[in-house]
C-alpha positions in Angstrom: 0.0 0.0 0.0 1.1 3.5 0.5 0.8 6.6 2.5 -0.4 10.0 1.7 1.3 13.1 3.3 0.3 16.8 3.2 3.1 18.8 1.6 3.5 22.7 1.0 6.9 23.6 -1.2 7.2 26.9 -3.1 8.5 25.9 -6.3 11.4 28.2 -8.0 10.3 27.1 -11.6 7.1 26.2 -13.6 3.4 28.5 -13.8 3.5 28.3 -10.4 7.0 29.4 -9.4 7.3 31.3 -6.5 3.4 30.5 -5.2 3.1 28.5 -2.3 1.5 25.5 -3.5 0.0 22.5 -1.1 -0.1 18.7 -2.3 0.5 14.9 -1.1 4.0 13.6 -0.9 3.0 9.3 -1.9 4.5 7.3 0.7 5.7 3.5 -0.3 4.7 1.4 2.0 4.1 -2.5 1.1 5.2 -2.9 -2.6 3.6 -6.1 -2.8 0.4 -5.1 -2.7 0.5 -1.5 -4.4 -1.6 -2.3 -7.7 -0.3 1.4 -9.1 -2.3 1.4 -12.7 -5.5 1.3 -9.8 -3.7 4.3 -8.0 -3.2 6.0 -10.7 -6.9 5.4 -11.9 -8.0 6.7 -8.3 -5.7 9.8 -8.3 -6.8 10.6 -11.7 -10.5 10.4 -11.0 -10.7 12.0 -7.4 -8.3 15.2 -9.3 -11.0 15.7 -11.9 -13.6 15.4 -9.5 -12.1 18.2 -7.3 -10.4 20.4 -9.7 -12.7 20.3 -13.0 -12.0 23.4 -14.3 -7.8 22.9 -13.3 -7.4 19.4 -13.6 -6.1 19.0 -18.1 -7.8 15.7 -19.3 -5.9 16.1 -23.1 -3.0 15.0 -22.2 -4.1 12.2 -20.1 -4.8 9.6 -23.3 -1.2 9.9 -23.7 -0.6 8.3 -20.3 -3.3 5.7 -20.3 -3.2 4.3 -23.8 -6.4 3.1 -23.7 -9.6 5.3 -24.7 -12.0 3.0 -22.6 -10.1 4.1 -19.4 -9.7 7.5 -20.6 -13.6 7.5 -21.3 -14.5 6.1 -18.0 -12.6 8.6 -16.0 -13.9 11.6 -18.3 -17.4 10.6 -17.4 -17.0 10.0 -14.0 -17.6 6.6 -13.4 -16.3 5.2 -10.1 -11.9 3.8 -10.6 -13.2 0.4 -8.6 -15.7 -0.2 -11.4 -12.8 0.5 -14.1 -10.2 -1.7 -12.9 -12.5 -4.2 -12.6 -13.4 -3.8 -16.1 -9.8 -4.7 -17.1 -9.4 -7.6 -14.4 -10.1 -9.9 -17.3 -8.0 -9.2 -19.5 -5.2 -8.4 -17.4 -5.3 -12.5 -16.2 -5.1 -13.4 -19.7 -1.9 -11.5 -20.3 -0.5 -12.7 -17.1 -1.3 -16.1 -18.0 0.3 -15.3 -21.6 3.9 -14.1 -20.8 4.3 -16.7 -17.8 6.1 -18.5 -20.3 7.8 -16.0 -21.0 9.4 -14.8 -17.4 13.4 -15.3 -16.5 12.5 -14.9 -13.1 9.6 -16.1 -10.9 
C-alpha cells in the first residue's frame, strides 16, 4: 500500500513558481500489494472530480493508452468499477507471458 502526506513547497520554476503550492507527498509502504495502474486510476479520477475546471484531461490519453479508461474517468464513473473492467483481461496476459518470465 502507501501513505499520503500533506506537503506545501514553493517551487522556484514552472506556472506556479514562487506560489506556495499545497499537495501529497505518496509514501511506499508495502510494494507487494500497491496495484499502481488502480492508484493511478483513483488519483486521476478523485483530481478531476475536485479540480474540473484545473485538472487538463488532453493530455491524459497519452498516459493511459487506452480510450475505454480514458472514457471512463472523463465521465466520471467510479476507478473500482474501471479496474475491474480490465481484471479480465489483465489475467489473460498474465497467464500469456508466464512462459515468458526469467524470473519467478
Amino acid at each position: 500500500g502507501v501513505r499520503f502526506v500533506p506537503v506545501s513547497f514553493t517551487p522556484t520554476a514552472s506556472n506556479y513558481a514562487g506560489q506556495k503550492c499545497e499537495g501529497v507527498n505518496i509514501v511506499l509502504l508495502e510494494r507487494n500489494t500497491l496495484d499502481a495502474p488502480e492508484l493511478g486510476i483513483e488519483l486521476a479520477s478523485a483530481l478531476r472530480k475536485l479540480y474540473p475546471q484545473n485538472y487538463k484531461m488532453d493530455r491524459m490519453i497519452e498516459i493511459l493508452a487506452n480510450q475505454a479508461v480514458y472514457d471512463a474517468i472523463v465521465q466520471g464513473r467510479d476507478p473500482r468499477r474501471i479496474a475491474q473492467d480490465w481484471q479480465e483481461q489483465l489475467e489473460k496476459f498474465q497467464q500469456l507471458r508466464q512462459k515468458y518470465l526469467i524470473y519467478k
